[in-house]
Structures are given as C-alpha cells and as structure tokens.
C-alpha positions in Angstrom: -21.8 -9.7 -13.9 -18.6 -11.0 -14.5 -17.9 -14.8 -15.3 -15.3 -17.4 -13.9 -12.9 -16.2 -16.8 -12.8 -13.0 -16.2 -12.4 -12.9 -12.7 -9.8 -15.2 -13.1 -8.0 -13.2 -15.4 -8.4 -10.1 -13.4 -6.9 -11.9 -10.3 -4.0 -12.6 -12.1 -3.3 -9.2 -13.0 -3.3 -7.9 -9.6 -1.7 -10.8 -8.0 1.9 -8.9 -7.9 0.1 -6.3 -6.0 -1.3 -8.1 -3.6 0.3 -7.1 -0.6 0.4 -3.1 -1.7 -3.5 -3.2 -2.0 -3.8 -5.1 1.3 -1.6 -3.1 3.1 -2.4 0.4 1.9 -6.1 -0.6 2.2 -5.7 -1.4 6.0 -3.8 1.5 6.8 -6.5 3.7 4.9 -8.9 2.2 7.2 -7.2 2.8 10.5 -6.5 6.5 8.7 -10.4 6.5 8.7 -11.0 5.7 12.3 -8.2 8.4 13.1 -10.3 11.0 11.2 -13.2 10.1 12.9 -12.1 11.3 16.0 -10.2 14.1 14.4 -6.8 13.4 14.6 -4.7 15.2 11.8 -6.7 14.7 9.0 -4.7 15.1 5.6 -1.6 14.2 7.3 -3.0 10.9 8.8 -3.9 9.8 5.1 -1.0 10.6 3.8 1.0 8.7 6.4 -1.0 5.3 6.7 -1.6 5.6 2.8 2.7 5.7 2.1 3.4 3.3 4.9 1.0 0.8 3.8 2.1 1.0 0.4 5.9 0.9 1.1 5.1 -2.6 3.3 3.2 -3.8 0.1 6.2 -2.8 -2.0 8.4 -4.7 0.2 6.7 -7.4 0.5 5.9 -7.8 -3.6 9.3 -7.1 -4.1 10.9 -9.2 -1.3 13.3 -6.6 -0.4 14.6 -5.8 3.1 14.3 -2.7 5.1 17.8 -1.1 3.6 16.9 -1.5 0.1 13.9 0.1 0.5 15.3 2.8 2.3 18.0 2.9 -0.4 14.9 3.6 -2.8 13.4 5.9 -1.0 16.7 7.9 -0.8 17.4 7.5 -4.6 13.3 9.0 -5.4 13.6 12.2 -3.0 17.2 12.4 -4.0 19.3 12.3 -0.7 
C-alpha cells in the first residue's frame, strides 16, 4: 500500500497531465461502448484515443484551437 507521501508525490507528477489522462480516458470509454455494439473497431480507438488526448494537450498547454492545429501541421508535415 502506498502511504500519504507517496501518493502525494505521485500526484504531483501527473498533475501537468491532468486533463490528457482525463480526456483520453473518457473518450476510450465512449470508444468502448462504440465497440460494444460494433461500430468500427480499431478506427473508433484510434479516433476518441487522439481526440481526447489532443483536448488534454490543449487544455495542459492552454493553447487555442490554431496552435494546435499549427502543431499538428508541423508533426505530419503539411
């Protein structure tokens, strides 16, 4: 079991991520549900898992919609 510390500490080295895990995590979830009933598998994951993560990132990061398109640009090299 962990003690007080250590949670602590662990919480504080996930706090900049908090709204990645939260977001991806929900979207994974609803991509769950969607599987369930068979809806596109693979490609369901993929999409809730990048578009929870991308609101995560802009919400860690603070940056607005353009920025982040600008960064998606400048990884897939448009």
């Amino acid at each position: 079991m962990m003690d007080q510390k250590q949670k602590e500490e662990w919480f504080k080295q996930l706090k900049p991520y908090r709204f990645r895990i939260i977001w991806t995590t929900l979207f994974f979830l609803l991509a769950i549900l969607f599987l369930w009933i068979g809806f596109g598998k693979t490609l369901v994951l993929l999409i809730f898992g990048t578009i929870g993560y991308l609101i995560g990132k802009m919400r860690d990061e603070d940056l607005d919609i353009y920025s982040l398109i600008d960064a998606v640009r400048g990884m897939i090299g448009i």
